[in-house]
C-alpha positions as CSV (number, residue, x, y, z in Angstrom):
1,X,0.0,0.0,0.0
2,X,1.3,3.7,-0.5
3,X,-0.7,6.8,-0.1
4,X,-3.2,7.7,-2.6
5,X,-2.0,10.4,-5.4
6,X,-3.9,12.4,-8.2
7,X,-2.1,9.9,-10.4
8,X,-5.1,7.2,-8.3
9,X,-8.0,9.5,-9.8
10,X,-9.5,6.8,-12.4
11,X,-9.3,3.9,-9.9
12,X,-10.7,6.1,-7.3
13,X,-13.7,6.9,-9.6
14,X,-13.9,3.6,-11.1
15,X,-14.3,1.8,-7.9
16,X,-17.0,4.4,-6.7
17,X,-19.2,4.8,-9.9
18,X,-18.9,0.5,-10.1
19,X,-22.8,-0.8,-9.4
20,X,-20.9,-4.0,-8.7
21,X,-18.3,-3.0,-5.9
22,X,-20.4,-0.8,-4.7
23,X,-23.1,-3.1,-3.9
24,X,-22.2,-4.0,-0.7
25,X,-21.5,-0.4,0.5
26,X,-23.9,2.1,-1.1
27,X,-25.3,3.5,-4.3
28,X,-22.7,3.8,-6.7
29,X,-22.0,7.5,-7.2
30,X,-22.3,9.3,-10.8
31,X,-19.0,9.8,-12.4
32,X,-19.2,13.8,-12.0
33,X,-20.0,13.2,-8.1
34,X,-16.8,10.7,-7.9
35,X,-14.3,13.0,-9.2
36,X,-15.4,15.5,-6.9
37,X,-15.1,13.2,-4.4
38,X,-12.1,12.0,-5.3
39,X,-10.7,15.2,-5.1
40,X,-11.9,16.0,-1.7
41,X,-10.2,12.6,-0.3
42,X,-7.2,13.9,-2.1
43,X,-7.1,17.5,0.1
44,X,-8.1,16.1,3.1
45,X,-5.1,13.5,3.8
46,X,-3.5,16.9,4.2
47,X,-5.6,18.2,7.1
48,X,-3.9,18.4,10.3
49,X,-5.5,16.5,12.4
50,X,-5.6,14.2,10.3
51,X,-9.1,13.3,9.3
52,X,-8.9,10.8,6.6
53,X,-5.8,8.2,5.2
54,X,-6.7,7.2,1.5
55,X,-4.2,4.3,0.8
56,X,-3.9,3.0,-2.9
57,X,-3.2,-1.3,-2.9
58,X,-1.0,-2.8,-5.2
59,X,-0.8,-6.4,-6.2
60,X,3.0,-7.2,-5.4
61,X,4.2,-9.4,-8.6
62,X,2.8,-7.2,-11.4
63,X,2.7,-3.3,-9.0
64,X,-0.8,-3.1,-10.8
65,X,-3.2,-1.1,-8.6
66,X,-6.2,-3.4,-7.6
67,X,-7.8,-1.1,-5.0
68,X,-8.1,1.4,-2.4
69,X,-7.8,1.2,1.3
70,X,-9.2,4.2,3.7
71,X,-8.9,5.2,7.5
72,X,-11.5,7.7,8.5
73,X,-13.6,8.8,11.5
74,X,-10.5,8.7,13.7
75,X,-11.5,9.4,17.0
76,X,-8.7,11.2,19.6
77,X,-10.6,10.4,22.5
78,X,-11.1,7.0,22.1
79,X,-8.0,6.1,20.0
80,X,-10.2,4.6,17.1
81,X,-10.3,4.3,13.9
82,X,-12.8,2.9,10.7
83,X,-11.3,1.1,8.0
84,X,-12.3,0.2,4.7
85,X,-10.8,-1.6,1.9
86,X,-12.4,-1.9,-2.0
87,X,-11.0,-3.9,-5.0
88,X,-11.4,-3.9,-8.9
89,X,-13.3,-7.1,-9.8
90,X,-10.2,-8.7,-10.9
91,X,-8.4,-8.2,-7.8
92,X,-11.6,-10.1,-5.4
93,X,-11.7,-13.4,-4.1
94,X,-8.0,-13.4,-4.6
95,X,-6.9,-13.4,-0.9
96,X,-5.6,-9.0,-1.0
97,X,-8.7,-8.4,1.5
98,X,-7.2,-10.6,4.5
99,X,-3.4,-9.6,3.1
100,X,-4.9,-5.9,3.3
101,X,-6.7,-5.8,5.7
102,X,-3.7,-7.6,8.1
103,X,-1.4,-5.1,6.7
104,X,-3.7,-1.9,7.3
105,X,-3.8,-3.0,11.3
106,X,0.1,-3.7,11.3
107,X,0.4,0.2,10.0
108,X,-2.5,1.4,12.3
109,X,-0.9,-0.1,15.3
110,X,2.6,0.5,14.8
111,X,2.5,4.0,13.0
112,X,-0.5,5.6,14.6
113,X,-1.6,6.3,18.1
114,X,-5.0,4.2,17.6
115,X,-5.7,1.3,20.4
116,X,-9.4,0.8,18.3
117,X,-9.6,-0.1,14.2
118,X,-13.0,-0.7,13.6
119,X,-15.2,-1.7,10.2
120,X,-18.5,-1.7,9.6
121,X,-19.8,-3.9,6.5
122,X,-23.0,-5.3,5.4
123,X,-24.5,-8.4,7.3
124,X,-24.7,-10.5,4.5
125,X,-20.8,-9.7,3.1
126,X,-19.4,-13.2,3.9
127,X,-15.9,-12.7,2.3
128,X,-15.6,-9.6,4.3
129,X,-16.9,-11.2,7.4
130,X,-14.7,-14.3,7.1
131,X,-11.3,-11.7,6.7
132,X,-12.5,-9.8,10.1
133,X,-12.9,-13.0,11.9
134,X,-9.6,-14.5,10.7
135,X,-7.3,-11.7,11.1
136,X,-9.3,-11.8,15.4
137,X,-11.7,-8.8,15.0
138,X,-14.5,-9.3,17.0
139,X,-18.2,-7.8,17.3
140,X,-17.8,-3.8,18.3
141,X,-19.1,-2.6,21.7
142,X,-22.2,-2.7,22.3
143,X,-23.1,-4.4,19.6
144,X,-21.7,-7.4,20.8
145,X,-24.5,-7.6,23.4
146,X,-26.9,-7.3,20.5
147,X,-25.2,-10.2,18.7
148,X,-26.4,-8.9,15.5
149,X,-29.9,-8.9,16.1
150,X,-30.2,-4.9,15.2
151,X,-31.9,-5.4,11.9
152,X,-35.5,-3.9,11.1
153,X,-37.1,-5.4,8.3
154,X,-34.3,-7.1,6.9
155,X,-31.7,-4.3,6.7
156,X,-28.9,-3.4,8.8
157,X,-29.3,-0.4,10.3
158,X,-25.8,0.8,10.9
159,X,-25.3,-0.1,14.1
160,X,-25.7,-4.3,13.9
161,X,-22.8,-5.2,11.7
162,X,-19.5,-3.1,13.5
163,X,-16.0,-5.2,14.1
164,X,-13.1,-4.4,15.7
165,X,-9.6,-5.3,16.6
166,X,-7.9,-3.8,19.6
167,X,-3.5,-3.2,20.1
168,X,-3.6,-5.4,23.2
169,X,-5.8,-7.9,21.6
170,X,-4.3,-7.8,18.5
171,X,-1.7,-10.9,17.3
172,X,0.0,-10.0,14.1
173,X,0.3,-13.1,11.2
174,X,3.7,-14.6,10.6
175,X,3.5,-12.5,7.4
176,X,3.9,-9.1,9.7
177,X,5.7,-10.3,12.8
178,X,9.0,-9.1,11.2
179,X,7.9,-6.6,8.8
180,X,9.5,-3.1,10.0
């Protein structure tokens, strides 16, 4: 991963105006309303505090961009963070999610003074749900308690579907263990 550049504006867009990659997150956005919010992302890695970390993926063999990786919502008092992490249709079901996902918490944890990263995802995203439970994330707060159970007429409602991994709960895979 490296931080995202202007040079990332088609991937950004592409990603966001894609019905298909989009389908677990939101309505994908018209391609006008994506370069503008592109371009926002882009200004406000530069905000101090920092408000949001826009990181660009690469698959290692070829160096081919196959997605983009965010931090965002960080919260000082609590030490928390929301991550999210979105691929080109070439790039899924390929393993990068778990690879990404273990190497965004490695960086959180060792770069940034978060004890919290947190993700929120639909209920019924099983590849997404299998990489949070694999790399030790666990149901979010009080919505543990709920176990799940905060749907109203069959959709999530934001609050039912929240994971997280903590800094003293948090056990690296061999991959990261010796990564500096």
């Amino acid at each position: 991963m490296r931080p995202m550049a202007a040079a990332d504006a088609a991937l950004y867009e592409h990603l966001y105006t894609d019905a298909e990659t989009m389908r677990f997150i939101g309505a994908p956005l018209a391609p006008e309303r994506a370069a503008r919010s592109f371009r926002i992302a882009l200004a406000g890695m530069q905000r101090e505090p920092i408000e949001r970390l826009f990181l660009t993926v690469i698959e290692k063999s070829s160096q081919t961009d196959v997605g983009i990786c965010s931090l965002q919502d960080f919260d000082t008092v609590n030490r928390s963070v929301q991550g999210g992490i979105m691929f080109i249709q070439s790039a899924r079901a390929q393993g990068y999610c778990k690879e990404g996902f273990g190497g965004l918490v490695h960086h959180v944890f060792t770069h940034l003074p978060v004890d919290e990263l947190w993700v929120q995802f639909a209920i019924d995203h099983v590849a997404v749900h299998r990489t949070v439970l694999g790399l030790g994330f666990a149901r979010r707060g009080s919505e543990a308690a709920a176990d799940g159970a905060c749907q109203r007429n069959g959709q999530e409602d934001g609050q039912g579907n929240a994971w997280s991994v903590r800094r003293d709960s948090w056990s690296p895979p061999p991959a990261f263990r010796n990564v500096r």
